[in-house]
N, C-alpha and C positions, 0 to 999 in steps of 0.2 A: 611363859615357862622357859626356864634356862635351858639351852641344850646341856646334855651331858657327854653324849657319845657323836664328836663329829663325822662328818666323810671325809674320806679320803678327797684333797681337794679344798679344804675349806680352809678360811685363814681366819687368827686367832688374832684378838688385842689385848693388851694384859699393863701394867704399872709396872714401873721398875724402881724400887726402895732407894735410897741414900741422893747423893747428889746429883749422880747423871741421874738420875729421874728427873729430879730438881730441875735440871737444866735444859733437859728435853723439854719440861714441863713450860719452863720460859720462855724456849727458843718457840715453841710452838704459840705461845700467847700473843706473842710479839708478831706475828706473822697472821694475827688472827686465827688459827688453827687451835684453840684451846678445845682440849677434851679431860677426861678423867684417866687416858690411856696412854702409854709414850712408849709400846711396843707393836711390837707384828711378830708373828708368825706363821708358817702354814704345815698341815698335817695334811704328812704323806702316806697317812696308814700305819698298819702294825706298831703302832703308837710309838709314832717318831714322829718328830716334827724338825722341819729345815727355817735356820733361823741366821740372822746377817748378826755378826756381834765384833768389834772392834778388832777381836785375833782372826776374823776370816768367817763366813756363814760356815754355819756346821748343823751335824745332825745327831737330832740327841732324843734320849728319851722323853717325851711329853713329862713325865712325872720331873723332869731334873728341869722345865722353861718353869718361865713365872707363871703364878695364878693368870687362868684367862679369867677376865671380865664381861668378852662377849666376844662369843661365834661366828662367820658369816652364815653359817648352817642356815639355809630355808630362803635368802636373801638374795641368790640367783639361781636360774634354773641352766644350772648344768648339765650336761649331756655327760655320759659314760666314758665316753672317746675324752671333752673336752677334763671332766677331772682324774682319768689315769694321764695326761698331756701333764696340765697343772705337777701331778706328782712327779714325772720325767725331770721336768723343768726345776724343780727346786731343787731335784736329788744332783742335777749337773752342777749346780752354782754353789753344792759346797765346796768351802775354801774360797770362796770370790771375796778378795780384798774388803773393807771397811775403809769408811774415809768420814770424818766429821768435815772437811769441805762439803760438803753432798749438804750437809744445813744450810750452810751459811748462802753456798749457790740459790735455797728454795729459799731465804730471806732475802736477797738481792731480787729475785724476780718476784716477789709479793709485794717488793719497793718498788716496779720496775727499773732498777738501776743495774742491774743485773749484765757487764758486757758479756757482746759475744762469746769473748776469747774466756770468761770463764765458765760461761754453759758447755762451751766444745769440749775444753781441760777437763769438766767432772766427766760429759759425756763419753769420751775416748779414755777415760780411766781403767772403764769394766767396774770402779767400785760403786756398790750400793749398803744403804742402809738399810734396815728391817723394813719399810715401809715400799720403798722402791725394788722389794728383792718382791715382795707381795704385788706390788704390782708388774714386773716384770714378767713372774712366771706367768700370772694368767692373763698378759698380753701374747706371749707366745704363745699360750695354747689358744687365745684365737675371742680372750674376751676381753672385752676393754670396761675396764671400772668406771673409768670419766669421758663426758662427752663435754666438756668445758671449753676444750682449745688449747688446754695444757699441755706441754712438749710431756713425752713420756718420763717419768722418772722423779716429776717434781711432785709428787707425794710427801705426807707426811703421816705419822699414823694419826693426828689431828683429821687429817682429810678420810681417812678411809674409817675414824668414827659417824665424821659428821653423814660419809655415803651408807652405814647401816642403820643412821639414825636420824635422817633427814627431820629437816623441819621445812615450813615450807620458807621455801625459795623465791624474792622476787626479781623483778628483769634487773635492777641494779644491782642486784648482790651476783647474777649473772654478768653483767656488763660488767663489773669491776672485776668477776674473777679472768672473763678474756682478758682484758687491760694488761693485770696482773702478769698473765700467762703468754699473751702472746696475740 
């Protein structure tokens, strides 16, 4: 059953139409990360949702993001505390820069070729994309999506399909994602 009415707290994945779909759609195939989604979101209540988009994360009416595809609604167990946290956290990070390096960084380290110097550059940026803005906030409020070994922020929304829609998982598709990460 679809959710229809999420919580406060809950992050969304949705398609996005024309080329950047297109090309999120690639970037993420090429890195193994294919899914049917190539957005994020998260809903902060009062039907608004905080969202990273190239002029800056911003906060907009639910009705004016893309179609969601699929909820995290029911998929962690949240505490009270940690999803008004979660909502804090996305409402401070609008306006936080966009940066299309943030891809290429999460393709470099899927190759492992990824140098230091430009993990620190995207890290010390402050920019995030829709995916790493999702997983930011609910690192701050105290929940971690991935226990992989991946530095934080290397998200894709490909990743945070495959985490509500797991399939199952073996030790090499683990061992290769440390590798991968770190």
């Amino acid at each position: 059953m679809a959710v229809t009415t999420p919580l406060p707290g809950d992050f969304a994945l949705t398609r996005i139409e024309g080329i950047t779909g297109r090309l999120v759609a690639a970037g993420q195939a090429l890195v193994g990360d294919a899914a049917p989604v190539q957005h994020a979101f998260v809903y902060v209540g009062m039907g608004k949702v905080v969202q990273a988009m190239p002029g800056g994360a911003e906060l907009i009416p639910i009705e004016e993001a893309s179609p969601v595809v699929q909820w995290s609604s029911g998929k962690f167990d949240l505490t009270g505390d940690q999803r008004r946290k979660i909502e804090q956290e996305a409402a401070a990070l609008v306006g936080t820069p966009y940066s299309f390096l943030d891809y290429v960084s999460i393709a470099l380290a899927h190759y492992r070729i990824r140098p230091v110097w430009v993990r620190d550059f995207v890290a010390d940026t402050g920019h995030m994309i829709c995916s790493q803005l999702v997983d930011e906030v609910y690192l701050r409020a105290g929940v971690h999506l991935f226990d992989d070994g991946r530095l934080p922020g290397d998200v894709t929304p490909g990743d945070l399909w495959k985490l509500l829609n797991p399939r199952r998982v073996t030790s090499t598709d683990r061992d290769l994602r440390r590798l991968a990460y770190g």
